[in-house]
mmCIF file of the C-alpha atoms, coordinates in Angstrom:
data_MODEL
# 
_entry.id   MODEL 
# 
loop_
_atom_site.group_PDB 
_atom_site.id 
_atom_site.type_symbol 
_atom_site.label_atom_id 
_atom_site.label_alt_id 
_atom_site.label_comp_id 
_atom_site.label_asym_id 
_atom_site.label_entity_id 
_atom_site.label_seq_id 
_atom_site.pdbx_PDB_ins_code 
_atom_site.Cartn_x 
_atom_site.Cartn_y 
_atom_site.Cartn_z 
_atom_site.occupancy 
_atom_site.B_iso_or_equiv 
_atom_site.pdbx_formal_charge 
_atom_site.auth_seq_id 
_atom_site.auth_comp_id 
_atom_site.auth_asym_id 
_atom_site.auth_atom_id 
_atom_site.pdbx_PDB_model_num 
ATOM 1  C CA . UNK A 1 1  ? 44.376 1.766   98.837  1.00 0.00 ? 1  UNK A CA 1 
ATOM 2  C CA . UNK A 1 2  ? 42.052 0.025   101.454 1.00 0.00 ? 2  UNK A CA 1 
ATOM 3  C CA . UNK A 1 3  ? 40.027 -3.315  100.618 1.00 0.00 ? 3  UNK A CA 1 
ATOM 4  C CA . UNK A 1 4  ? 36.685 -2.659  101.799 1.00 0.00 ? 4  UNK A CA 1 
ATOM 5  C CA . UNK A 1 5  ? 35.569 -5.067  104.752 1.00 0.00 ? 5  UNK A CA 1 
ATOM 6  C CA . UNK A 1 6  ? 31.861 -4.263  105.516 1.00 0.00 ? 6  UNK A CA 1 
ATOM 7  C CA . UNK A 1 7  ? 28.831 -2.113  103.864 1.00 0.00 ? 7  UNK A CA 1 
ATOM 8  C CA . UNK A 1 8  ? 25.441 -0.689  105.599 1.00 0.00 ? 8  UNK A CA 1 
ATOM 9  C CA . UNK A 1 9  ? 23.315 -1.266  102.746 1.00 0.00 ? 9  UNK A CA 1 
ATOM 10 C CA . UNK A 1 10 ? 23.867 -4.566  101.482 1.00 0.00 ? 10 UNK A CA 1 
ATOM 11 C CA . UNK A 1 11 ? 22.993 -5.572  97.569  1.00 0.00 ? 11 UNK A CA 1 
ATOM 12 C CA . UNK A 1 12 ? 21.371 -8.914  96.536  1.00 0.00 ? 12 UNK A CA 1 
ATOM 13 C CA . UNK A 1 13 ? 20.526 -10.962 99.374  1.00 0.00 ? 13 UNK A CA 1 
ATOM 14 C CA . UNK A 1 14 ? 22.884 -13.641 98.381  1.00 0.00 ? 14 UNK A CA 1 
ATOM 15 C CA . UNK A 1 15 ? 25.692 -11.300 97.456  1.00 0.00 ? 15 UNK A CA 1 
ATOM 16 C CA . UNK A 1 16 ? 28.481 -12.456 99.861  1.00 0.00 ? 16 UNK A CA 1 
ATOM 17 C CA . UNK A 1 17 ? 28.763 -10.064 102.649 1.00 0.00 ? 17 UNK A CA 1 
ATOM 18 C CA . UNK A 1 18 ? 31.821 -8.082  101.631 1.00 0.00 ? 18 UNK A CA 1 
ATOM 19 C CA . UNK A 1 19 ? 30.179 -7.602  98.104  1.00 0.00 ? 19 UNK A CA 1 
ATOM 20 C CA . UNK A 1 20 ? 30.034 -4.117  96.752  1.00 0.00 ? 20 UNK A CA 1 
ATOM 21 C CA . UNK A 1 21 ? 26.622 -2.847  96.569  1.00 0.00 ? 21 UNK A CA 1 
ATOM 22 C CA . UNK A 1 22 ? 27.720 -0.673  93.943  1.00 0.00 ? 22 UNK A CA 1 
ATOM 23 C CA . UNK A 1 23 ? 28.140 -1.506  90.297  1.00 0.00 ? 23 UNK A CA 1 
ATOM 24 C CA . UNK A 1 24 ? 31.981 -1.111  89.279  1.00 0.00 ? 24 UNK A CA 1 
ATOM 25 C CA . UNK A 1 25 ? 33.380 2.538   88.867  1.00 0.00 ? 25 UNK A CA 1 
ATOM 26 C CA . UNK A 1 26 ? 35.053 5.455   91.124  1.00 0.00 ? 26 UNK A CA 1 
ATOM 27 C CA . UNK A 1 27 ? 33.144 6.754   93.668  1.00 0.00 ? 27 UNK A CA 1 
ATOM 28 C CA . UNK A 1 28 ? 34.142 10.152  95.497  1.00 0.00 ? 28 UNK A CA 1 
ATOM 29 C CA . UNK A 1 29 ? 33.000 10.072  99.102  1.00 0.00 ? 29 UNK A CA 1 
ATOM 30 C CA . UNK A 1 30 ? 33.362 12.353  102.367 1.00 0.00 ? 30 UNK A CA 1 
ATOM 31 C CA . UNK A 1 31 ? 34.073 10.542  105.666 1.00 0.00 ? 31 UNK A CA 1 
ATOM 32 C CA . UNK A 1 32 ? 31.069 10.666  108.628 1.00 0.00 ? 32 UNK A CA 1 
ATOM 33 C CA . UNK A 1 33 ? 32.812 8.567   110.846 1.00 0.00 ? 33 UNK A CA 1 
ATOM 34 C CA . UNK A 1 34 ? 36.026 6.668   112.120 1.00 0.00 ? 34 UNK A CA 1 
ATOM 35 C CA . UNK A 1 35 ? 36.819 4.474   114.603 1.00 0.00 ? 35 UNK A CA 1 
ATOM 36 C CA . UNK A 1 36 ? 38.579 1.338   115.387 1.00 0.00 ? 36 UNK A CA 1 
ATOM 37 C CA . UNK A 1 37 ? 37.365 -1.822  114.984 1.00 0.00 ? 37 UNK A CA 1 
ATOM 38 C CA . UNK A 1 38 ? 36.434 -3.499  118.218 1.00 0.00 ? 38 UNK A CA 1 
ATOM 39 C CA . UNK A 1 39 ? 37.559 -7.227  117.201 1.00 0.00 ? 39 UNK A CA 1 
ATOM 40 C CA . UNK A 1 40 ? 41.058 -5.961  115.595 1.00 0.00 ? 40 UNK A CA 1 
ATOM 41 C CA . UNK A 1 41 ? 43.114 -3.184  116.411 1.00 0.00 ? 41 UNK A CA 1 
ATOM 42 C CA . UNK A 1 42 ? 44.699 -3.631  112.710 1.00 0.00 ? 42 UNK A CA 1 
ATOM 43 C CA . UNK A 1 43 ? 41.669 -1.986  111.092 1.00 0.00 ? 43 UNK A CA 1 
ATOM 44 C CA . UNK A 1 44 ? 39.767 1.283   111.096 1.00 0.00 ? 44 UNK A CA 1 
ATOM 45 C CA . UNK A 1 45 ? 36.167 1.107   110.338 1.00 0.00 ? 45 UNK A CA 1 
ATOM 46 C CA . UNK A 1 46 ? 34.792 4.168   108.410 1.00 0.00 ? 46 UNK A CA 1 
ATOM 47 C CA . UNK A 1 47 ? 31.132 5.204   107.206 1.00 0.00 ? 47 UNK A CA 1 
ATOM 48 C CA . UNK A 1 48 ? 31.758 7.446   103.769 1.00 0.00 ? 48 UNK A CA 1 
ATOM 49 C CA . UNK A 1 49 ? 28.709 8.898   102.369 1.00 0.00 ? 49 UNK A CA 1 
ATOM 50 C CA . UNK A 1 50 ? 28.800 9.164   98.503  1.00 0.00 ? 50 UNK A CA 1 
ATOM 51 C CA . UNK A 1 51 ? 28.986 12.544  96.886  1.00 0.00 ? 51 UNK A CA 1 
ATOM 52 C CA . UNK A 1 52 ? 27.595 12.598  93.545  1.00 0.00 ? 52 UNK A CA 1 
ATOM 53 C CA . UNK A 1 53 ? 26.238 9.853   90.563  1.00 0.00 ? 53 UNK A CA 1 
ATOM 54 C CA . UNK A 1 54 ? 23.191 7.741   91.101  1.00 0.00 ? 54 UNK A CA 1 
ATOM 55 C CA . UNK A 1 55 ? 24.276 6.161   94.288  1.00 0.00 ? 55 UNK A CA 1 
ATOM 56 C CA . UNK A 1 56 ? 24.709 10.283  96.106  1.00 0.00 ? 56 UNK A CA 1 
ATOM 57 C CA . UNK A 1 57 ? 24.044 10.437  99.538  1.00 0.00 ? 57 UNK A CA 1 
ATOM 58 C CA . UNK A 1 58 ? 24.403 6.482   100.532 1.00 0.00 ? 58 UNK A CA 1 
ATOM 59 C CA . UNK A 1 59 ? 26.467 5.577   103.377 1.00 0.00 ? 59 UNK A CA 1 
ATOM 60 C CA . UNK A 1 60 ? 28.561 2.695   103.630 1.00 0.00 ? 60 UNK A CA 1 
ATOM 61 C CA . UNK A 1 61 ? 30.712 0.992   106.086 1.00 0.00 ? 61 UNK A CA 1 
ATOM 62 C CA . UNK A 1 62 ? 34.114 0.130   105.029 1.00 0.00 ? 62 UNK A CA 1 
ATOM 63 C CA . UNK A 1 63 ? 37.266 -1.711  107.030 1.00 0.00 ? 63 UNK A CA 1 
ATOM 64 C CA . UNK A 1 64 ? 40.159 -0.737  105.945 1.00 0.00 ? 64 UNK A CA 1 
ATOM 65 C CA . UNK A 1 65 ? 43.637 -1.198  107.552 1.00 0.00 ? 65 UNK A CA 1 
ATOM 66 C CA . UNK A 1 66 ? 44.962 1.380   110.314 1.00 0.00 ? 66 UNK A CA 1 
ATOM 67 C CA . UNK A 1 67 ? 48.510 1.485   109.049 1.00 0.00 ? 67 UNK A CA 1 
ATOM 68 C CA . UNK A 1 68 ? 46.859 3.200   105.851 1.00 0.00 ? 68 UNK A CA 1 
ATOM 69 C CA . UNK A 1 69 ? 44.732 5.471   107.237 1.00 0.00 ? 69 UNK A CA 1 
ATOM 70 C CA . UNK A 1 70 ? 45.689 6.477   110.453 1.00 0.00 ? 70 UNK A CA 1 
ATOM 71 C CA . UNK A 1 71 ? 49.733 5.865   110.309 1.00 0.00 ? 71 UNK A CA 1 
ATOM 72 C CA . UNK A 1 72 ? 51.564 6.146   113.660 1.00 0.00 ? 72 UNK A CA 1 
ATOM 73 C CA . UNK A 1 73 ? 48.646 5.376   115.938 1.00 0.00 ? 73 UNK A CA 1 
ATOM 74 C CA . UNK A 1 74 ? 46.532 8.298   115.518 1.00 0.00 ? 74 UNK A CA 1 
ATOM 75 C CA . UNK A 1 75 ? 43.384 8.622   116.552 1.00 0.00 ? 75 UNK A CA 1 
ATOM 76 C CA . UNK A 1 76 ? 40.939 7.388   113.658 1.00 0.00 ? 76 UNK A CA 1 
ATOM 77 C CA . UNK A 1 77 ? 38.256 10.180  114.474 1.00 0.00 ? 77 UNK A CA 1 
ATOM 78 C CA . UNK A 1 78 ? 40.717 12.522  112.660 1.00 0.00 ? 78 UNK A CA 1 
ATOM 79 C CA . UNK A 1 79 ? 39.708 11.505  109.642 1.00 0.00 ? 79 UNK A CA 1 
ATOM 80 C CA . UNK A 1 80 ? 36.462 12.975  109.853 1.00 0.00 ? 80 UNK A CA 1 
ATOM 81 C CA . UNK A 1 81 ? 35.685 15.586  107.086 1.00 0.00 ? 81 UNK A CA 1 
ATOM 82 C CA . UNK A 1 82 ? 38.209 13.664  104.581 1.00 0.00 ? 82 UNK A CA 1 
ATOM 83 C CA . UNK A 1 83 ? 37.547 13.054  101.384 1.00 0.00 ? 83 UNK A CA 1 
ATOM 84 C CA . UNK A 1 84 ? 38.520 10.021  99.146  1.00 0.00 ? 84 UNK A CA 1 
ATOM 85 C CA . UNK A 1 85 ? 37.787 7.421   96.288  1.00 0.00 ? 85 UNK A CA 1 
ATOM 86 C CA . UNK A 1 86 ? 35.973 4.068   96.539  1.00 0.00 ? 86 UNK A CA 1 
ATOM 87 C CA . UNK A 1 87 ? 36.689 2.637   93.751  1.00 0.00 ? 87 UNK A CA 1 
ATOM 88 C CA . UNK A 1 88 ? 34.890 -0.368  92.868  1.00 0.00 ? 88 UNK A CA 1 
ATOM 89 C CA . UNK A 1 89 ? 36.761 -3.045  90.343  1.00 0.00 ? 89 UNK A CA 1 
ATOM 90 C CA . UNK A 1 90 ? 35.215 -6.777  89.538  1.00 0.00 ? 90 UNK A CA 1 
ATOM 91 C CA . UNK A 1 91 ? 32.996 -5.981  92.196  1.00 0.00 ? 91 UNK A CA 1 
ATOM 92 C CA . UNK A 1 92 ? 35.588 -5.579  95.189  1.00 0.00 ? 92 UNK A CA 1 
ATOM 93 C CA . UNK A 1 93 ? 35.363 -2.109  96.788  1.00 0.00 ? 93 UNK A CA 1 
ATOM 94 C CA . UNK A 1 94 ? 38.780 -0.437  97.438  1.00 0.00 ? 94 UNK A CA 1 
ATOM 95 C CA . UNK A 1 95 ? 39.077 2.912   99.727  1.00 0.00 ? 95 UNK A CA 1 
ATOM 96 C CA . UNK A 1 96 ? 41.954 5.840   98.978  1.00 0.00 ? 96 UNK A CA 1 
ATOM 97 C CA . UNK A 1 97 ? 42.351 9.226   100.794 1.00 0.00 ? 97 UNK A CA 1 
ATOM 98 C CA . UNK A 1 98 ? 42.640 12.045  98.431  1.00 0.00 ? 98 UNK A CA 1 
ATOM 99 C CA . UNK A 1 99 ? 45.583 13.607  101.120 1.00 0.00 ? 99 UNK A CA 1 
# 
């Protein structure tokens, strides 16, 4: 699993800013974009949207690290159209590919 880095829409203003804007739980969600992260080449930035629940059709951001996601160097754009679980525990968001 990935530790989510980053989110589009942020929660309470004085959430810190790698808070989960989502309450605790599991979270399927469908990859819209992949790329790497400009300021480290360790991590892969993604934008999930969420699939079903209260929170459907939200996008968020999430860093994760490239060794997880896109092992041997492989471009991160081929994770478009993936599915996976965010799950969220104690408020910290964690990413997982369903492959």
């Amino acid at each position: 699993m990935s530790d989510a880095a980053d989110s589009t829409k942020g929660g309470a203003e004085d959430a810190p800013p790698d808070a989960a804007p989502l309450p605790d739980g599991s979270y399927d969600v469908f990859v819209i974009d992949a790329d790497q992260d400009p300021k480290d080449e360790r991590t892969v930035v993604i934008e999930v949207t969420l699939l079903d629940g209260e929170h459907k059709g939200e996008v968020l951001a999430l860093g994760c690290p490239a060794s997880e996601l896109v092992p041997g160097g492989a471009d991160p754009i081929e994770l478009l159209g993936e599915t996976g679980v965010l799950a969220v525990v104690d408020g910290a968001p964690r990413f997982q590919l369903d492959r």
